[in-house]
N, CA, C and O atoms as a GROMACS GRO file, in nm:
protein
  480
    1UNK      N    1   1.684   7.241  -4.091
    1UNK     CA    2   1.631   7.112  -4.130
    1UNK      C    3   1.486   7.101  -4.084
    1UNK      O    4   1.448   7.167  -3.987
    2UNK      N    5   1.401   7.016  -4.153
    2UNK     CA    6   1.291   7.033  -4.168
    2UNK      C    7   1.236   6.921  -4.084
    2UNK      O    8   1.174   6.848  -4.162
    3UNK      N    9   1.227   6.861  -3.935
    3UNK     CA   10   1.189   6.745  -3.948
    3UNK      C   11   1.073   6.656  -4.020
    3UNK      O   12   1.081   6.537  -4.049
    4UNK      N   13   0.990   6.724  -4.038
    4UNK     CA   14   0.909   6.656  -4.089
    4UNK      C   15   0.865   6.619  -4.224
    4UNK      O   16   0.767   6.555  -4.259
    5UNK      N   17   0.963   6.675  -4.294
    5UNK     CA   18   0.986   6.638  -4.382
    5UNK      C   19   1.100   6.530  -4.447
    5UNK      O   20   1.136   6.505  -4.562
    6UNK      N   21   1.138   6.481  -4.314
    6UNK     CA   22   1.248   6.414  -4.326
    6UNK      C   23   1.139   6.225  -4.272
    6UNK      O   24   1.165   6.112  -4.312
    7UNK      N   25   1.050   6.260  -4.194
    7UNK     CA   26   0.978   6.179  -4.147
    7UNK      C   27   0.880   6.139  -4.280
    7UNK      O   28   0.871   6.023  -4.321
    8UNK      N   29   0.820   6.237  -4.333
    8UNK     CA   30   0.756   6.218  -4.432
    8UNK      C   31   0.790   6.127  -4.522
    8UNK      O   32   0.726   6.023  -4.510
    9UNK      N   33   0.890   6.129  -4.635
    9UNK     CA   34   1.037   6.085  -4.721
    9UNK      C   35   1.057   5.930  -4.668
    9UNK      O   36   1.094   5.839  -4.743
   10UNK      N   37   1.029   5.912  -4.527
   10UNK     CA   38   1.095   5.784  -4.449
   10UNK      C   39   1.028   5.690  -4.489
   10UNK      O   40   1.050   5.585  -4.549
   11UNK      N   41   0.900   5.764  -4.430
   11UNK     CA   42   0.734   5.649  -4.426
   11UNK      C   43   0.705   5.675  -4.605
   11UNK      O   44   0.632   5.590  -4.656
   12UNK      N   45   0.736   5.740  -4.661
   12UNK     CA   46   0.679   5.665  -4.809
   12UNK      C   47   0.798   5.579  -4.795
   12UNK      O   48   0.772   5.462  -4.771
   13UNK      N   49   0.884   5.601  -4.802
   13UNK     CA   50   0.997   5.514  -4.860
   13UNK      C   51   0.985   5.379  -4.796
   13UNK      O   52   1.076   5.307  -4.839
   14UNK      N   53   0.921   5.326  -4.722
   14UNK     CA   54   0.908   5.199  -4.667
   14UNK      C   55   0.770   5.191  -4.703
   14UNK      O   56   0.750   5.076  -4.742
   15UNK      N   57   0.686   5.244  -4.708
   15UNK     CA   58   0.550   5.190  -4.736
   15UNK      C   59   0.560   5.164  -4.918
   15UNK      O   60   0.475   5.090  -4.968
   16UNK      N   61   0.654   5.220  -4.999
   16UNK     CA   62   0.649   5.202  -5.116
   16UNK      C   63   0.709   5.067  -5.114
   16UNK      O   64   0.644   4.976  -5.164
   17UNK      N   65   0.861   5.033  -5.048
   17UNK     CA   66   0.916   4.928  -5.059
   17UNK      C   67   0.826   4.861  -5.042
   17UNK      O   68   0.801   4.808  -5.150
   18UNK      N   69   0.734   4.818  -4.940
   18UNK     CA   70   0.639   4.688  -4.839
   18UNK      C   71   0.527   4.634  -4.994
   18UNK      O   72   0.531   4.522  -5.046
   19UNK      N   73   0.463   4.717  -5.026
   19UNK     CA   74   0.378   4.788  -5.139
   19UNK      C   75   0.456   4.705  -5.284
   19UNK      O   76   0.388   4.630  -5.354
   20UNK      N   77   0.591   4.729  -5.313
   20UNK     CA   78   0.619   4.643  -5.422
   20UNK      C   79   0.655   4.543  -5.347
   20UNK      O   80   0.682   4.447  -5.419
   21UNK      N   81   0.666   4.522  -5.251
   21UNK     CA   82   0.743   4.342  -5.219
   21UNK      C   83   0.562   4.264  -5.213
   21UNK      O   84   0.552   4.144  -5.238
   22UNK      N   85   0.461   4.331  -5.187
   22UNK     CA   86   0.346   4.292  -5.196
   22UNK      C   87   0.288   4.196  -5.323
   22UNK      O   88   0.244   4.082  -5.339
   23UNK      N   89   0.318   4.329  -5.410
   23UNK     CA   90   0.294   4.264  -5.556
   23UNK      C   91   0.395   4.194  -5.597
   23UNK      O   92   0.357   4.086  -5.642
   24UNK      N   93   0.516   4.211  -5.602
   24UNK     CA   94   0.621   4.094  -5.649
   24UNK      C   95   0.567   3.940  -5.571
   24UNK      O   96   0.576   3.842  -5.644
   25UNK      N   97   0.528   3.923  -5.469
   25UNK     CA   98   0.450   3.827  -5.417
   25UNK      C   99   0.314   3.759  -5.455
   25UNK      O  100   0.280   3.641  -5.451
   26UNK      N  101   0.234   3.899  -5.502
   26UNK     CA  102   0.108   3.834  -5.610
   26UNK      C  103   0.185   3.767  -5.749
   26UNK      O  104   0.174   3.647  -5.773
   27UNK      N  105   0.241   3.832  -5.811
   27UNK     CA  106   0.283   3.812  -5.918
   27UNK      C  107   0.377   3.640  -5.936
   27UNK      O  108   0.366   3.555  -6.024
   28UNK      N  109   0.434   3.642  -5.853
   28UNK     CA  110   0.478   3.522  -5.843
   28UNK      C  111   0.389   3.336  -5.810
   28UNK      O  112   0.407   3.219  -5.845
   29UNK      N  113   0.272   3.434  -5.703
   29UNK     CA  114   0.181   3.350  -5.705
   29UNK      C  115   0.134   3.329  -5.840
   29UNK      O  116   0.187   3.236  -5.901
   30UNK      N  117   0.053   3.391  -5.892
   30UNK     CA  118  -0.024   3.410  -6.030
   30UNK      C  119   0.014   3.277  -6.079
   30UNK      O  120  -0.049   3.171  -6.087
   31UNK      N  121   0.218   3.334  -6.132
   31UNK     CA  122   0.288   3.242  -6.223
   31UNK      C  123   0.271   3.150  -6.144
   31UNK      O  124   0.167   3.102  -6.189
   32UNK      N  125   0.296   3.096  -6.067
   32UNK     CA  126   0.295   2.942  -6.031
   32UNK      C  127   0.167   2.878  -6.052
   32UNK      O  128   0.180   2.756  -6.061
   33UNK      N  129   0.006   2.931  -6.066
   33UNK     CA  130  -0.124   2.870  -6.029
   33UNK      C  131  -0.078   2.856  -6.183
   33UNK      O  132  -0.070   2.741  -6.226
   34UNK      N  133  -0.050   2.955  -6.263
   34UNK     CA  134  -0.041   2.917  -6.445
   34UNK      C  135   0.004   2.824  -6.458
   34UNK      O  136  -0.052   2.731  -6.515
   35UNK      N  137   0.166   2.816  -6.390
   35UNK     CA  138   0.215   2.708  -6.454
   35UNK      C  139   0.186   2.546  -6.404
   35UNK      O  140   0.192   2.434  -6.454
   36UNK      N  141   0.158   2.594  -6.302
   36UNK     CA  142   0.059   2.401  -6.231
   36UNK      C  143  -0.020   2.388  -6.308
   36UNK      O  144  -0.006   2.283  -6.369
   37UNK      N  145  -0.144   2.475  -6.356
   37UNK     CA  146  -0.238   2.486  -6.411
   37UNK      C  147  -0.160   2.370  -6.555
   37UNK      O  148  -0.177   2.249  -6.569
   38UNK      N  149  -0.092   2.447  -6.624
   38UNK     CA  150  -0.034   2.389  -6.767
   38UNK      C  151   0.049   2.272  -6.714
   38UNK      O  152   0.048   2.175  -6.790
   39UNK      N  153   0.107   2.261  -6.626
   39UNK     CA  154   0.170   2.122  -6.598
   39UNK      C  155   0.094   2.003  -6.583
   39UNK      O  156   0.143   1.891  -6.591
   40UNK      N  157  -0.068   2.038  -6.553
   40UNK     CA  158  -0.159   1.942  -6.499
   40UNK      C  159  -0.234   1.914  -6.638
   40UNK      O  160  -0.273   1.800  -6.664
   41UNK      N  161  -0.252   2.005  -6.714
   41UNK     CA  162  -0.326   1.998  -6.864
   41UNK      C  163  -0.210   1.904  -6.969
   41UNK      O  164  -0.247   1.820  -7.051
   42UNK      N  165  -0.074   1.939  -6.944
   42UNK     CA  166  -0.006   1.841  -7.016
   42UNK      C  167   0.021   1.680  -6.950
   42UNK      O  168   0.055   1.588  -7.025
   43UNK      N  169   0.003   1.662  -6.827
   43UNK     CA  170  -0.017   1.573  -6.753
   43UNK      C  171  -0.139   1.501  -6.794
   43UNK      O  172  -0.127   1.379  -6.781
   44UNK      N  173  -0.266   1.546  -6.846
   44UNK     CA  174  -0.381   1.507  -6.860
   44UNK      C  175  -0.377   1.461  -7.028
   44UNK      O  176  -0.437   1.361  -7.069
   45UNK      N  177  -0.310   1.538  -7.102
   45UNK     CA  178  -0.328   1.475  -7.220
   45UNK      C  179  -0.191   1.369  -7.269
   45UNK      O  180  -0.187   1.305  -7.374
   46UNK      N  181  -0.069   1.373  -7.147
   46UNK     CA  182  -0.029   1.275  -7.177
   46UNK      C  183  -0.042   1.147  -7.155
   46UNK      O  184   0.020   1.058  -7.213
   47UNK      N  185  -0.161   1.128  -7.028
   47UNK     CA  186  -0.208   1.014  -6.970
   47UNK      C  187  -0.334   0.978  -7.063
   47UNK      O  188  -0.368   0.859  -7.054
   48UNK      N  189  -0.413   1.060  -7.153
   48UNK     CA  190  -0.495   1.028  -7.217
   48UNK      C  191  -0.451   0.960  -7.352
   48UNK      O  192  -0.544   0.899  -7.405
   49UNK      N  193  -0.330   0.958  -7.419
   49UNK     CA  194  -0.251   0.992  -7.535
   49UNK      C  195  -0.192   0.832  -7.476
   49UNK      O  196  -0.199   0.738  -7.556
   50UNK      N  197  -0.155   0.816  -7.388
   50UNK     CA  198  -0.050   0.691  -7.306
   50UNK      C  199  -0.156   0.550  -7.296
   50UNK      O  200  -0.125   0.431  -7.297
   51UNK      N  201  -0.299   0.621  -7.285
   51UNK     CA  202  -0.382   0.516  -7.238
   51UNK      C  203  -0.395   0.409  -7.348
   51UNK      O  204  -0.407   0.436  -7.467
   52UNK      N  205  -0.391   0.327  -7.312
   52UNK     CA  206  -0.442   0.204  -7.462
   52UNK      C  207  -0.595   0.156  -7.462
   52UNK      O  208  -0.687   0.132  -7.384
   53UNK      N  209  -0.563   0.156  -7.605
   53UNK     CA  210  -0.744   0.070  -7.600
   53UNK      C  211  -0.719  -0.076  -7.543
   53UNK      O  212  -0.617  -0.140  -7.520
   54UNK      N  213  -0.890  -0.109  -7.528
   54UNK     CA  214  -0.888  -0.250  -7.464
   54UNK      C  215  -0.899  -0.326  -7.546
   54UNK      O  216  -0.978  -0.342  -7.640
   55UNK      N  217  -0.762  -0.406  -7.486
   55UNK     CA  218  -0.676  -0.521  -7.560
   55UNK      C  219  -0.815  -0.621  -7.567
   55UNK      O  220  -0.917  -0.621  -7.498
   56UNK      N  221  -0.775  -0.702  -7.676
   56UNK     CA  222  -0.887  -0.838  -7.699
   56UNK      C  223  -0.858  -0.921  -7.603
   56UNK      O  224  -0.946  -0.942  -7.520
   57UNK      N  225  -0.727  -0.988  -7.588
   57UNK     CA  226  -0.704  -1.106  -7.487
   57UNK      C  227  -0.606  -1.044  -7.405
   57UNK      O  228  -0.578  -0.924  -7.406
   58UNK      N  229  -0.554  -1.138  -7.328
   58UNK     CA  230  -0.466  -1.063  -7.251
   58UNK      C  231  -0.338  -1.114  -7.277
   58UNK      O  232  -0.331  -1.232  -7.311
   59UNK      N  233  -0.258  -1.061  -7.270
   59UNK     CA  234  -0.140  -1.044  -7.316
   59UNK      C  235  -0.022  -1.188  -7.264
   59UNK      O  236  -0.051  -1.232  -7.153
   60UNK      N  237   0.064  -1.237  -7.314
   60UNK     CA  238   0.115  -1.316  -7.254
   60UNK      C  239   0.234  -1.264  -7.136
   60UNK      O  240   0.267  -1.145  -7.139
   61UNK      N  241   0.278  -1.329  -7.066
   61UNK     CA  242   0.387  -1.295  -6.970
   61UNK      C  243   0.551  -1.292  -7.042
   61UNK      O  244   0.609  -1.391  -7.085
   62UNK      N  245   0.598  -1.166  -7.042
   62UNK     CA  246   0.705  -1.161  -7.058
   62UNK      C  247   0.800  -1.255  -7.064
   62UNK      O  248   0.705  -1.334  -7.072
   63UNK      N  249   0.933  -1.353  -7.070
   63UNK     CA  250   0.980  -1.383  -7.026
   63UNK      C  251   1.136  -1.286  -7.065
   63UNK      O  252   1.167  -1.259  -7.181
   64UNK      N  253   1.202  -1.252  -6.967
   64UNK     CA  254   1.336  -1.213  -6.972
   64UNK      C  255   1.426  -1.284  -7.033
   64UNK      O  256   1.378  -1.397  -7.023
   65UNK      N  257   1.553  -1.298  -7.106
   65UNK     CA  258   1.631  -1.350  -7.133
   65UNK      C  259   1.764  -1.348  -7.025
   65UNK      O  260   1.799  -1.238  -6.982
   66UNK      N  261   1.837  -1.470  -6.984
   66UNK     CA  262   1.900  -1.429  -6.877
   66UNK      C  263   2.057  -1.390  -6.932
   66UNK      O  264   2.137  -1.449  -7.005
   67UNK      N  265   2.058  -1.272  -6.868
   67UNK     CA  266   2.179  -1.242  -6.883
   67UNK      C  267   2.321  -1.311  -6.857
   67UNK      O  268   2.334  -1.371  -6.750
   68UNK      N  269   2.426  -1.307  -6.942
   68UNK     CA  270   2.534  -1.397  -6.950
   68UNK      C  271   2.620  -1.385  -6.821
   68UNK      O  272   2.566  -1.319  -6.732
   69UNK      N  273   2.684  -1.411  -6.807
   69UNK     CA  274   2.754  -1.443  -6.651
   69UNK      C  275   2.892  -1.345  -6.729
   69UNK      O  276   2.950  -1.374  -6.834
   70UNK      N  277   2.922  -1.213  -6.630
   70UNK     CA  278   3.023  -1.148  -6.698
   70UNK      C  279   3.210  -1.217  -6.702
   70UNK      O  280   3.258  -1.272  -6.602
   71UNK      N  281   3.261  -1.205  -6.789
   71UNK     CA  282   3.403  -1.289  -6.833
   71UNK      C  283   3.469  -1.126  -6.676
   71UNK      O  284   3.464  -1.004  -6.664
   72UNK      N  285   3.525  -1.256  -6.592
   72UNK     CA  286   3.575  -1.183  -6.487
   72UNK      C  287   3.794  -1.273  -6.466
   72UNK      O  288   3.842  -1.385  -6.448
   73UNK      N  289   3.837  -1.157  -6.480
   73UNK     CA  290   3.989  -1.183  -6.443
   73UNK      C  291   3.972  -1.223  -6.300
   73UNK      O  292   3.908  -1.192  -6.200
   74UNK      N  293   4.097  -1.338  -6.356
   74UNK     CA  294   4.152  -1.404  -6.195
   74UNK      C  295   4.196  -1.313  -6.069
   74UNK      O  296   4.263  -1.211  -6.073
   75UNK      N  297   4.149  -1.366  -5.975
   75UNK     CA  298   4.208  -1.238  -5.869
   75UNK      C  299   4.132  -1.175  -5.807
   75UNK      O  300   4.156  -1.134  -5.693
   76UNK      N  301   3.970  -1.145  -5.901
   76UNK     CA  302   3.921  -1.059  -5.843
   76UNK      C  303   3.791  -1.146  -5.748
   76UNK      O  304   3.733  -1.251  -5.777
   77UNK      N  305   3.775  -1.059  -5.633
   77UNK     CA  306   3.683  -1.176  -5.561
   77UNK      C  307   3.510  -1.153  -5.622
   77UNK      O  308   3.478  -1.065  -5.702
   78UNK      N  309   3.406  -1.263  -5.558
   78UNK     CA  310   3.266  -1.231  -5.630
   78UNK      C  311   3.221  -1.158  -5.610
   78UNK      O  312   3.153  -1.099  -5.693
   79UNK      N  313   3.236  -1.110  -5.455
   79UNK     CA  314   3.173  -1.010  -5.359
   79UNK      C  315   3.219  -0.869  -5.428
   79UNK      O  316   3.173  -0.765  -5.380
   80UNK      N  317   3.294  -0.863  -5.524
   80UNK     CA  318   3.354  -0.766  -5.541
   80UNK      C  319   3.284  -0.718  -5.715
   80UNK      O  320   3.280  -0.624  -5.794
   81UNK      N  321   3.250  -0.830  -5.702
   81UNK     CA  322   3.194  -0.834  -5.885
   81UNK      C  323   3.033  -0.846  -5.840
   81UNK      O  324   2.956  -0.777  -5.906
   82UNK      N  325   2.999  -0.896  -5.774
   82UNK     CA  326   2.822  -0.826  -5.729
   82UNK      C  327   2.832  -0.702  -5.650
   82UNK      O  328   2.735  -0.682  -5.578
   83UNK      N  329   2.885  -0.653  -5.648
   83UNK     CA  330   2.892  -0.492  -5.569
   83UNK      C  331   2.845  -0.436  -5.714
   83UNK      O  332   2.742  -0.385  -5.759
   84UNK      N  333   2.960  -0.467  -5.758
   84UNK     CA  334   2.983  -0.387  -5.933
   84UNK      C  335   2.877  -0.383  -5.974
   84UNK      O  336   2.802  -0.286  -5.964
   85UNK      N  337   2.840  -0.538  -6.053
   85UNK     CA  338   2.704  -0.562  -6.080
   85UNK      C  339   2.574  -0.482  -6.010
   85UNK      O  340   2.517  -0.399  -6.080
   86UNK      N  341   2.530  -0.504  -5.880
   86UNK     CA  342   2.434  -0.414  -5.815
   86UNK      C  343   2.409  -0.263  -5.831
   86UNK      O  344   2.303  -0.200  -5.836
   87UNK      N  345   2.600  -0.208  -5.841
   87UNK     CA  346   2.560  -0.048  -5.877
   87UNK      C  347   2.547  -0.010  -5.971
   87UNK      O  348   2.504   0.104  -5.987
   88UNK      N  349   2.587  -0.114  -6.103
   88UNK     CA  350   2.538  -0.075  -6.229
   88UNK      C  351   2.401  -0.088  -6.287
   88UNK      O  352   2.364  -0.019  -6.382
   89UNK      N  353   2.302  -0.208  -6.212
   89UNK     CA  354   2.181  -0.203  -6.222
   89UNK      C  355   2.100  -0.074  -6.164
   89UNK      O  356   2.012  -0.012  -6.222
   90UNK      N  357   2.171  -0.042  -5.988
   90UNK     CA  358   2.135   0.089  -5.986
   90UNK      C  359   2.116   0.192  -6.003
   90UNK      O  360   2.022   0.256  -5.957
   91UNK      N  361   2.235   0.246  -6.104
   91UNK     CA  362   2.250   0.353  -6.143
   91UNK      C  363   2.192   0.341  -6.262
   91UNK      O  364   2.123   0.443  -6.275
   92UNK      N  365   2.180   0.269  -6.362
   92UNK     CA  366   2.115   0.262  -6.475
   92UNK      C  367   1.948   0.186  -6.525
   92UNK      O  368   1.906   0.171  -6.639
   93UNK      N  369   1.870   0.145  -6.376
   93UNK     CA  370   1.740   0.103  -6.386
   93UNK      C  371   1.751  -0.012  -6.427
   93UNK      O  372   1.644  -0.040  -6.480
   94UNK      N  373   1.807  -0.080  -6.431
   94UNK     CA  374   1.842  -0.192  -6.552
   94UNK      C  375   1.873  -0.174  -6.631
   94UNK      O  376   1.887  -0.293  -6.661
   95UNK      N  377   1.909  -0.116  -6.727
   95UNK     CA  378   1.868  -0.106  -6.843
   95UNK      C  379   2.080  -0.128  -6.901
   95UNK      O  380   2.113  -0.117  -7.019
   96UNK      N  381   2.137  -0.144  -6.836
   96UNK     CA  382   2.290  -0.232  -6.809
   96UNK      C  383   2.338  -0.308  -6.772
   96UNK      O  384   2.352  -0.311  -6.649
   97UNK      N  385   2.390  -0.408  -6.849
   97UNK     CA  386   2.428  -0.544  -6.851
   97UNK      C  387   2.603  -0.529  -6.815
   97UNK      O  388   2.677  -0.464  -6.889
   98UNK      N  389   2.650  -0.597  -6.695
   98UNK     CA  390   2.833  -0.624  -6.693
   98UNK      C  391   2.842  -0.686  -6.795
   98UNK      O  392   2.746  -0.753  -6.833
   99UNK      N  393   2.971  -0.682  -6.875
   99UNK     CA  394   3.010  -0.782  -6.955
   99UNK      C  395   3.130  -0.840  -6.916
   99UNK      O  396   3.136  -0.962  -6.913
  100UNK      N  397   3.245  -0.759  -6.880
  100UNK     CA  398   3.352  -0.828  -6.832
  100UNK      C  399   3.396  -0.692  -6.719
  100UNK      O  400   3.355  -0.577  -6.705
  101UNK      N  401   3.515  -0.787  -6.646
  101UNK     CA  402   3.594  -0.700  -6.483
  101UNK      C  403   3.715  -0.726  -6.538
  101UNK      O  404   3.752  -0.834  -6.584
  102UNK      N  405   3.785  -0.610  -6.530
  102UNK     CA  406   3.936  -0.653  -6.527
  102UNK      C  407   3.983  -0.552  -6.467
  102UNK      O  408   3.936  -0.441  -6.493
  103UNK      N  409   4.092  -0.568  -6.366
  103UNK     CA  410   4.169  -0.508  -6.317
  103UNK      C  411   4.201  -0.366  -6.414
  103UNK      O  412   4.195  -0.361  -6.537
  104UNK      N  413   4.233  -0.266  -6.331
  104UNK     CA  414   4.268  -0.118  -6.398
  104UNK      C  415   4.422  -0.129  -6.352
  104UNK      O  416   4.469  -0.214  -6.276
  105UNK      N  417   4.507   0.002  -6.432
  105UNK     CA  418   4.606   0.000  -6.381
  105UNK      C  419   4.589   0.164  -6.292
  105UNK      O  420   4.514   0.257  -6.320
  106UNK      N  421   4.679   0.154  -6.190
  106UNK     CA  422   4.667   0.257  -6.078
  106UNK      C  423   4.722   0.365  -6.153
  106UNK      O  424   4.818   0.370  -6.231
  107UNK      N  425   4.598   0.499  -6.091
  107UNK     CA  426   4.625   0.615  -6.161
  107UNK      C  427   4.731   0.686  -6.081
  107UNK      O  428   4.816   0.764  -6.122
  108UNK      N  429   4.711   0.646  -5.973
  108UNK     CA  430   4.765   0.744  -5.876
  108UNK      C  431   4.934   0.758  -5.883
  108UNK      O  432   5.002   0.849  -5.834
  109UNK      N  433   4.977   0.651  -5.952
  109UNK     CA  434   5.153   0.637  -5.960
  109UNK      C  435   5.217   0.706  -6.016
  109UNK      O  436   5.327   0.758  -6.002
  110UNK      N  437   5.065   0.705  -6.156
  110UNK     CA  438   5.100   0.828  -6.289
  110UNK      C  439   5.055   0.969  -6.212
  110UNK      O  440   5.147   1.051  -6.203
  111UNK      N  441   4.976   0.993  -6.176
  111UNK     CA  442   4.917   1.154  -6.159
  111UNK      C  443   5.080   1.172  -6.042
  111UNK      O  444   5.146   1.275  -6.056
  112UNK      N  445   5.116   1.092  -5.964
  112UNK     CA  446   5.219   1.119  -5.889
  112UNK      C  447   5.351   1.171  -5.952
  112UNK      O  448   5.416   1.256  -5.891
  113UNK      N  449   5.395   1.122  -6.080
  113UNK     CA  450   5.488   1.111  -6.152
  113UNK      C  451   5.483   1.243  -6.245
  113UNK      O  452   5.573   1.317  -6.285
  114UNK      N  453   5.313   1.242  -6.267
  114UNK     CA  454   5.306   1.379  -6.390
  114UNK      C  455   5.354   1.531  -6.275
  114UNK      O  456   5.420   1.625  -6.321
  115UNK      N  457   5.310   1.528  -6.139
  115UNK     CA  458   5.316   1.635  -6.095
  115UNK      C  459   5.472   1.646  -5.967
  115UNK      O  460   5.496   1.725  -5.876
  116UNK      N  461   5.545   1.529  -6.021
  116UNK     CA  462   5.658   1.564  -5.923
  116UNK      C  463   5.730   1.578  -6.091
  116UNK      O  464   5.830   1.649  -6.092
  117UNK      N  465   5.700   1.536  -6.191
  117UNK     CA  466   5.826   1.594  -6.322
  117UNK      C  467   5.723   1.719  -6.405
  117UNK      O  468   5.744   1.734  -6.526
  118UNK      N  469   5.651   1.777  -6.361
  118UNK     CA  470   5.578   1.864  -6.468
  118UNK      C  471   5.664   2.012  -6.471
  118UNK      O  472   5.685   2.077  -6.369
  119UNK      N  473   5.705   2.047  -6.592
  119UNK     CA  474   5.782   2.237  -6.592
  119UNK      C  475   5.717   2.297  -6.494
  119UNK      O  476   5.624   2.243  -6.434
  120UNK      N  477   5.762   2.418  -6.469
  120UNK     CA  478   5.727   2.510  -6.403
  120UNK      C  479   5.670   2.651  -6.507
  120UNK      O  480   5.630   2.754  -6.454
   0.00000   0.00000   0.00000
């Protein structure tokens, strides 16, 4: 056996690995300056494209229409129907109105029933 040729073989073989993990590292940079680059150019012409000309007067104030008071079953408490209400404005920006609450029937009696009688 040759040592030094076994030493030789070692040190390329890690200086080649180090060497592509180098450039896989440029390369990745590159892509990212491109793609900020193009994220910021479509950013720029959608804010230019978004901008409005200047209005003559100014605009009047919105007014909202108020939303109807949702048809809620007996039983259920308010605190329990502004929870509701709150997470559906949350989750949807507004842009969801309650209309009515009614009691569900419990799943859990059925999923209990499907998996104590289901075949084998």
């Amino acid at each position: 056996m040759d040592l030094g040729f076994d030493v030789v073989v070692t040190i390329t073989g890690i200086v080649l690995v180090f060497l592509i993990l180098v450039l896989l590292m440029a390369i990745i940079t590159l892509e990212g300056k491109i793609f900020d680059g193009l994220g910021k150019r479509k950013a720029a012409a959608k804010a230019a494209a978004s901008k409005p000309a200047a209005p003559a007067k100014p605009a009047a104030p919105v007014q909202q229409a108020a939303a109807p008071a949702p048809q809620v079953e007996e039983g259920i408490p308010g605190d329990v129907v502004a929870a509701i209400m709150a997470a559906i404005h949350a989750m949807g920006n507004g842009k969801y109105t309650l209309k009515a609450v009614r009691r569900g029937t419990n799943g859990w009696g059925k999923a209990g029933v499907n998996d104590t009688t289901a075949p084998f």
